[in-house]
MARDRENLUM-425232 format. One line per field, with one value per residue: residue number from 1; x, y, z of N, C-alpha, C in turn. Coordinates in Angstrom, 2 decimals. Each point is the difference from the previous one (the first is absolute). Layout:
<nulums>
n <- c(NUM:...)
n.x <- c(X:...)
n.y <- c(Y:...)
n.z <- c(Z:...)
ca.x <- c(X:...)
ca.y <- c(Y:...)
ca.z <- c(Z:...)
c.x <- c(X:...)
c.y <- c(Y:...)
c.z <- c(Z:...)
</nulums>
This chain:
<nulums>
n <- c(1:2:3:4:5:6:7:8:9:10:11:12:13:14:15:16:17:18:19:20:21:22:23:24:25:26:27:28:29:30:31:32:33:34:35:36:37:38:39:40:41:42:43:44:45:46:47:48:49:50:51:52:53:54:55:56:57:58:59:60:61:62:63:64:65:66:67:68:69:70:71:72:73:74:75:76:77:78:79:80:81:82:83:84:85:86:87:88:89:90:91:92:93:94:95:96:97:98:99:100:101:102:103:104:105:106:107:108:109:110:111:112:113:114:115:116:117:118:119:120:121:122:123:124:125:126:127:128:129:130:131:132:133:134:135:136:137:138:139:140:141:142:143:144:145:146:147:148:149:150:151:152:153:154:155:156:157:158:159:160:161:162:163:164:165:166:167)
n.x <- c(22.84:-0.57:1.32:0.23:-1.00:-0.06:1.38:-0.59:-0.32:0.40:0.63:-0.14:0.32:-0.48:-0.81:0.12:0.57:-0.52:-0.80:0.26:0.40:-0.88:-0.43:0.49:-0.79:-0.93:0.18:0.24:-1.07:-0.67:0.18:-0.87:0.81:-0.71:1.10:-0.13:-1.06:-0.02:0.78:-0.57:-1.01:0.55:0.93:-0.78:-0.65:0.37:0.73:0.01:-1.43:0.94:-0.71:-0.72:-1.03:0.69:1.39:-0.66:-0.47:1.52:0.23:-0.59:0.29:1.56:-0.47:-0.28:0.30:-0.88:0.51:1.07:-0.65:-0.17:1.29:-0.05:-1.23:0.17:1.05:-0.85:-0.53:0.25:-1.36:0.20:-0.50:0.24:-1.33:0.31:0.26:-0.98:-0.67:0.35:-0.35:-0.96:-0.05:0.82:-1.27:-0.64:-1.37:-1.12:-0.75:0.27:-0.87:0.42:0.19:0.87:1.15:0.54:1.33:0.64:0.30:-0.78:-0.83:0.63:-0.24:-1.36:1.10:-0.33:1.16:-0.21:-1.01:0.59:1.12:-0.73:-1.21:0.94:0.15:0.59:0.74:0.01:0.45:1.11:0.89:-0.60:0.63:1.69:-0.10:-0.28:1.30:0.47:-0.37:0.29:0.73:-0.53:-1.50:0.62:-0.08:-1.22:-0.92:0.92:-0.07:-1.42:-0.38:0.20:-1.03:-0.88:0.90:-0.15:0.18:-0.83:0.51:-0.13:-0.38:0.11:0.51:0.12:-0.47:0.59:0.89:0.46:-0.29)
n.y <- c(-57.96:0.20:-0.33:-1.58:-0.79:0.14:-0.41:-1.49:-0.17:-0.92:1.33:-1.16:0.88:1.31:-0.84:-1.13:1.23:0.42:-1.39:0.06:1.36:0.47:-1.15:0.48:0.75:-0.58:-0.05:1.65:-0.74:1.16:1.12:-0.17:1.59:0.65:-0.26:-1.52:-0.03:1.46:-1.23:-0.74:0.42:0.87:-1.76:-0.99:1.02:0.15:-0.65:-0.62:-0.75:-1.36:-0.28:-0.81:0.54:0.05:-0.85:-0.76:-0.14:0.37:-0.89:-0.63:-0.03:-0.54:-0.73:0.60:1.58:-0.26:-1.20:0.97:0.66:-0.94:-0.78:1.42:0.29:-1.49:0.04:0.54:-1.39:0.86:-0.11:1.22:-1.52:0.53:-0.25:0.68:0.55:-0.05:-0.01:1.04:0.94:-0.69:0.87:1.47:-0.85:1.41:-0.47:-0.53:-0.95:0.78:0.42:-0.50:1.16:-0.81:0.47:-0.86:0.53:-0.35:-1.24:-0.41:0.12:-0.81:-0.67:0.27:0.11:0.41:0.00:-0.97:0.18:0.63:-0.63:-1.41:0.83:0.67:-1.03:0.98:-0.99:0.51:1.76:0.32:-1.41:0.07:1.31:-0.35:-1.14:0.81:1.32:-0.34:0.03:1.85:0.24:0.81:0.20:-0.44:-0.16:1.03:-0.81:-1.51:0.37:0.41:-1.02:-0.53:0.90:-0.20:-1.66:0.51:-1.19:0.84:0.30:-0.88:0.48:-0.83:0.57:-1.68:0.16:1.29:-0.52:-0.66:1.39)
n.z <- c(57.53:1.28:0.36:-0.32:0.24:1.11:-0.59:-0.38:0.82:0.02:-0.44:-0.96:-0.65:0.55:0.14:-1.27:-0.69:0.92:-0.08:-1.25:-0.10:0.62:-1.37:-0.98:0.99:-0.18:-1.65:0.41:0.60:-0.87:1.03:-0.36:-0.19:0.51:0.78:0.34:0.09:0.76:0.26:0.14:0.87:1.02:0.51:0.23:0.37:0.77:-0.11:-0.48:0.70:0.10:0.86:-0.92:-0.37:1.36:-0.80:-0.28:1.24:0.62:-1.13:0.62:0.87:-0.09:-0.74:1.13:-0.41:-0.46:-0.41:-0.32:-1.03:-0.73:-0.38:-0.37:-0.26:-0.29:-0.34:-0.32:-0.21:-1.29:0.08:-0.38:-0.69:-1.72:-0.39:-1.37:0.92:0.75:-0.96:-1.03:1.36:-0.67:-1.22:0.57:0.86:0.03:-0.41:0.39:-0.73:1.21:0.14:0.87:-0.07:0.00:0.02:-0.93:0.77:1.11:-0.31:-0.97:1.25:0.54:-0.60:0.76:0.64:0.32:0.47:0.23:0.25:1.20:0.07:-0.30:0.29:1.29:-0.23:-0.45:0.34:1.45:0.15:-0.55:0.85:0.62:-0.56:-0.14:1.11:0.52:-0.80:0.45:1.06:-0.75:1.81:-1.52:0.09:1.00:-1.13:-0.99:0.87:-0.07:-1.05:0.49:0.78:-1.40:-0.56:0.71:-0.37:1.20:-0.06:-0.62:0.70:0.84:-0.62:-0.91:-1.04:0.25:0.73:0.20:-0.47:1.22:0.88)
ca.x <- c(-0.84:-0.54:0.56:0.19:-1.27:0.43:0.99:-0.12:-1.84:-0.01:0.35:0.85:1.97:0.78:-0.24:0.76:1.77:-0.02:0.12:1.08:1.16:-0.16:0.25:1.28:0.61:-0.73:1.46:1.72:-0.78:-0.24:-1.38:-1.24:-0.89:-0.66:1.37:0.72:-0.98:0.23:1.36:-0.20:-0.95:0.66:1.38:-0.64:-1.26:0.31:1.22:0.30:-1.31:0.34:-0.58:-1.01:-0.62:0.59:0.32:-1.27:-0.83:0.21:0.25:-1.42:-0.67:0.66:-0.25:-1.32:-0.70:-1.84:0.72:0.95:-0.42:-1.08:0.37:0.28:-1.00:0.08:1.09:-0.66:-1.13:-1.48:-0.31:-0.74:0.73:-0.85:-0.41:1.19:1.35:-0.43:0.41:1.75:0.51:-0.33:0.91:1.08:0.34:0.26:-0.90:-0.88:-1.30:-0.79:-0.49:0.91:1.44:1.13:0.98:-0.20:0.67:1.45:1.34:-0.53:-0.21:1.37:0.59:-0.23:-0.24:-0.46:1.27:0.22:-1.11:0.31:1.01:-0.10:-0.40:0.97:0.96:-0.38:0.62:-1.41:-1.41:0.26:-0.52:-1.31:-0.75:-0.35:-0.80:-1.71:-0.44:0.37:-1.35:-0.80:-0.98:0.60:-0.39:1.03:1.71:0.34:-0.16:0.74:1.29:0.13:0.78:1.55:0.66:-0.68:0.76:1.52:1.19:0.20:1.35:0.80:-0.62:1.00:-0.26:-0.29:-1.77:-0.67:-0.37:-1.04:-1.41)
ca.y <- c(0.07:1.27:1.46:-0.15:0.86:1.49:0.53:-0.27:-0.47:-0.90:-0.71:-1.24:0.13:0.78:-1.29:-0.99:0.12:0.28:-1.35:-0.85:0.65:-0.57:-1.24:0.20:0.56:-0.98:-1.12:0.52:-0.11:1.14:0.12:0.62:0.80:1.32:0.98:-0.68:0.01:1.05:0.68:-1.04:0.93:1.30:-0.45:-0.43:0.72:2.02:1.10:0.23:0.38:-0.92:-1.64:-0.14:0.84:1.81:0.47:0.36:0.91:1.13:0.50:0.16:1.01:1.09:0.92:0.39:1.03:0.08:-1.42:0.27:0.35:-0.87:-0.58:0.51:-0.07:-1.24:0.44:1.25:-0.45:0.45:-1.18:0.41:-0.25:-0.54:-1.32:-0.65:-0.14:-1.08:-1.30:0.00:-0.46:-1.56:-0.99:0.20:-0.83:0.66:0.27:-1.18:0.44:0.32:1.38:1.02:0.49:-0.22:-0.64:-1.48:-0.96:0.92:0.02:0.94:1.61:0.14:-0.28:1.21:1.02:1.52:0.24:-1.09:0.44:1.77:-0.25:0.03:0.82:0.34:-0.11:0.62:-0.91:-1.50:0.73:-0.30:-1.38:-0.26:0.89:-1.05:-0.65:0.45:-0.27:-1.40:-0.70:0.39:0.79:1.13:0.87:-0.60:0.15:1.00:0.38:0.01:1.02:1.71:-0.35:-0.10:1.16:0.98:0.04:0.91:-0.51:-0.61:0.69:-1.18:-0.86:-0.29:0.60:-0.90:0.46:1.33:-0.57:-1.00:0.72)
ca.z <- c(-1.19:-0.05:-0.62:-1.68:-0.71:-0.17:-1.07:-1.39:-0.24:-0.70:-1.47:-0.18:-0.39:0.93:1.25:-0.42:-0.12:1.12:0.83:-0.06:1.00:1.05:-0.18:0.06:0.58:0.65:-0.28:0.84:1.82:0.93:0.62:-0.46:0.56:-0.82:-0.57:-1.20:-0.68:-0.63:-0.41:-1.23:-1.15:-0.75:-1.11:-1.36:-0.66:0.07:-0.31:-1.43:-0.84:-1.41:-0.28:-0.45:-0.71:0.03:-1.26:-1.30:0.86:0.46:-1.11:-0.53:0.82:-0.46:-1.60:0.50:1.32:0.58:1.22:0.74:0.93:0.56:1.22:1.69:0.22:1.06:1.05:0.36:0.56:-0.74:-0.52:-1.43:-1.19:-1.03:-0.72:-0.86:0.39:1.17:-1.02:-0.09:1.33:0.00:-1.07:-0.32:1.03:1.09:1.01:0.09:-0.72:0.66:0.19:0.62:-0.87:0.92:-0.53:0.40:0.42:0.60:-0.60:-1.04:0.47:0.29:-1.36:-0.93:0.67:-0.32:-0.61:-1.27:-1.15:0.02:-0.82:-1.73:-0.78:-0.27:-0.74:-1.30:-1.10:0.01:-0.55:-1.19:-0.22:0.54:-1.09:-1.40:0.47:0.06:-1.32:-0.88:0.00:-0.76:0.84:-0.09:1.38:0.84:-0.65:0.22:1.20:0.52:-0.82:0.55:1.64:0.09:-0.29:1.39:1.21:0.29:-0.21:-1.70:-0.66:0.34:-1.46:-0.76:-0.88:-0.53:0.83:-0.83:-2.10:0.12:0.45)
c.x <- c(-0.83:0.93:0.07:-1.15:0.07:0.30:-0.61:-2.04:-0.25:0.41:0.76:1.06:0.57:-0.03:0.67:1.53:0.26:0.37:0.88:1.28:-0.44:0.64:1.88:0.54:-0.19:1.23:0.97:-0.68:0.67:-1.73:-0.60:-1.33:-0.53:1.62:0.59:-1.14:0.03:1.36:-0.01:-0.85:0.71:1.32:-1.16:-0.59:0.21:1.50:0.30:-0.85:-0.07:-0.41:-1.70:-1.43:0.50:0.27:-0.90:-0.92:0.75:0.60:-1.63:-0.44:1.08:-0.62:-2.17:-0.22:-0.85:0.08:0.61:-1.38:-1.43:0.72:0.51:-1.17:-0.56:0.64:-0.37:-1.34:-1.01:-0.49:-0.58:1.24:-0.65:0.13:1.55:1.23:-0.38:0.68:1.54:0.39:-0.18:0.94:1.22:0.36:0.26:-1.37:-0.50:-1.23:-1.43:-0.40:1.05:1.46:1.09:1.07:-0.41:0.72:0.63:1.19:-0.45:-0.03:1.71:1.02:-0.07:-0.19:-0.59:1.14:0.72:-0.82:0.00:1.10:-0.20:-0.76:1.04:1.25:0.09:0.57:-1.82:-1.66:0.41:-0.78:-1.35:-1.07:0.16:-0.76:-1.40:0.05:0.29:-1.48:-1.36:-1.12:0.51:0.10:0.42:1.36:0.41:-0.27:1.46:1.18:0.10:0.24:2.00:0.43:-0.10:1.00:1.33:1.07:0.14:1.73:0.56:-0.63:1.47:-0.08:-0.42:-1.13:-0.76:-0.04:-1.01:-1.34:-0.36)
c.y <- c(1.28:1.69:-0.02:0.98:1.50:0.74:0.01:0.38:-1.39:-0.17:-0.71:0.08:-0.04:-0.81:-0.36:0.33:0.73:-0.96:-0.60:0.64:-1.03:-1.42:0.33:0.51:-1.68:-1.21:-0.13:0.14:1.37:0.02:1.34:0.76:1.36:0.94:-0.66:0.18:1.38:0.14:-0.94:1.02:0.97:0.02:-0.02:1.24:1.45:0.12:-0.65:0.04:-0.66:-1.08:0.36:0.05:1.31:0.72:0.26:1.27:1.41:0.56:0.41:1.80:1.53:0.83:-0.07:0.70:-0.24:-1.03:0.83:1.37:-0.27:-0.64:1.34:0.33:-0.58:0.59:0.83:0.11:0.36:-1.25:0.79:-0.27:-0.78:-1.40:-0.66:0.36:-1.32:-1.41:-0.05:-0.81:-1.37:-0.96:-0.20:-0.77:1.03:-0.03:-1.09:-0.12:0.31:1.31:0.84:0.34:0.12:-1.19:-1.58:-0.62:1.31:0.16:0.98:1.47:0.62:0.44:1.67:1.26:1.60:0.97:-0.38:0.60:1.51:-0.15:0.00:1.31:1.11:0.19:0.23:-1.46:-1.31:0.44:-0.13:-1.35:0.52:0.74:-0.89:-0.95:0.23:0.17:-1.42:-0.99:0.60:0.36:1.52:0.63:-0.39:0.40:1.75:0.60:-0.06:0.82:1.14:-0.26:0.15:1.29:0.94:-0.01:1.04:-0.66:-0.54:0.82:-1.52:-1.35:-0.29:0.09:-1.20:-0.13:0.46:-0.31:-0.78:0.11:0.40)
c.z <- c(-0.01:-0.30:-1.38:-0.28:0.41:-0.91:-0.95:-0.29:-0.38:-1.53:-0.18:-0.38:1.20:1.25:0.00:-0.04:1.67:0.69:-0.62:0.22:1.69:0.65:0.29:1.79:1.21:-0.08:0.64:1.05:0.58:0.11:-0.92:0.94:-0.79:-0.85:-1.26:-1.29:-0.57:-0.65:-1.77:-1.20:-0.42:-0.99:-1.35:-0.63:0.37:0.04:-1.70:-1.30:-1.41:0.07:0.03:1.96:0.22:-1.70:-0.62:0.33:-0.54:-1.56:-1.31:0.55:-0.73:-1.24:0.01:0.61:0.42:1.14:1.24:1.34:0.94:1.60:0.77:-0.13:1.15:1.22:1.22:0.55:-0.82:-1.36:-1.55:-0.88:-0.57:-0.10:-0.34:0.78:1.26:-1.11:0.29:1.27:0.32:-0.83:0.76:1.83:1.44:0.66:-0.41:-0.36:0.83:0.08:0.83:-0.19:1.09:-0.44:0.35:1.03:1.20:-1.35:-1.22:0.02:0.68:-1.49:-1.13:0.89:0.16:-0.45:-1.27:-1.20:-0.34:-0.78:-1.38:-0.09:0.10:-1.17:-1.72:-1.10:-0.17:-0.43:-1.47:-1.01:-0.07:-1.40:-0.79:-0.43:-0.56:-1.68:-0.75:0.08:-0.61:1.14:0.18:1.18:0.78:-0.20:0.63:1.75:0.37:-0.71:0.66:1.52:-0.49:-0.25:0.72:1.23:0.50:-0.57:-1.66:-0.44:-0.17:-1.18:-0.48:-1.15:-1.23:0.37:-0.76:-1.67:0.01:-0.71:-1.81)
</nulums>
């Protein structure tokens, strides 16, 4: 129970669908140790990132620079982040309603890796998403922060020209 918590902090999803894999491994009277337990978390929650809260979490976070760089922020150990993105990080289930700024969980902070997050801002199709995004929600200024990161990028040759009408 104590690595559970480890993993999880006590959050109740992630407790709960953890133990009941467990239950299952308990049914077929295998033994239950710290490997089967890491091997249960990482089938369920870091290699395909589709079952609930990981999904919601890591697709929330895709069409949010300010999110995206808030969590390497975190990542990074530095705690200067605004008021309204600390919220976001609450709504969106990555930190906890406490004064102190640190991912909520292992699996969570696993989930969103620093790579993972170098990736989406990387990537000119998800900086794309992400401008639209921002204009569609009428957060111009955002919109255009993130239009000139897509255009600033070395790799804007690699736009697609359904991209670019887009624009």
């Amino acid at each position: 129970s104590d690595y559970i918590f480890f993993w999880t902090n006590g959050n109740p999803r992630l407790t709960f669908d953890i133990c009941s894999e467990i239950e299952n491994y308990i049914i077929e009277a295998q033994n239950i140790n710290k490997k089967v337990i890491d091997e249960i978390i990482h089938e369920k929650y870091l290699r395909n990132f589709d079952i609930p809260p990981i999904d919601h979490i890591r697709e929330r976070i895709k069409s949010n620079k300010a999110v995206q760089n808030a969590i390497i922020s975190m990542h990074q150990g530095e705690t200067d982040i605004t008021e309204d993105i600390r919220k976001k990080l609450y709504l969106y289930g990555i930190i906890d309603s406490t004064d102190k700024l640190t991912i909520k969980n292992k699996i969570i902070k696993e989930s969103l890796s620093l790579e993972w997050i170098k990736q989406l801002l990387n990537d000119s199709d998800e900086i794309y998403k992400v401008a639209i995004s921002q204009y569609m929600k009428k957060e111009f200024m955002n919109a255009i922060i993130t239009f000139n990161q897509l255009l600033s990028e070395s790799n804007v040759k690699n736009l697609s020209l359904d991209m670019i009408e887009a624009c």
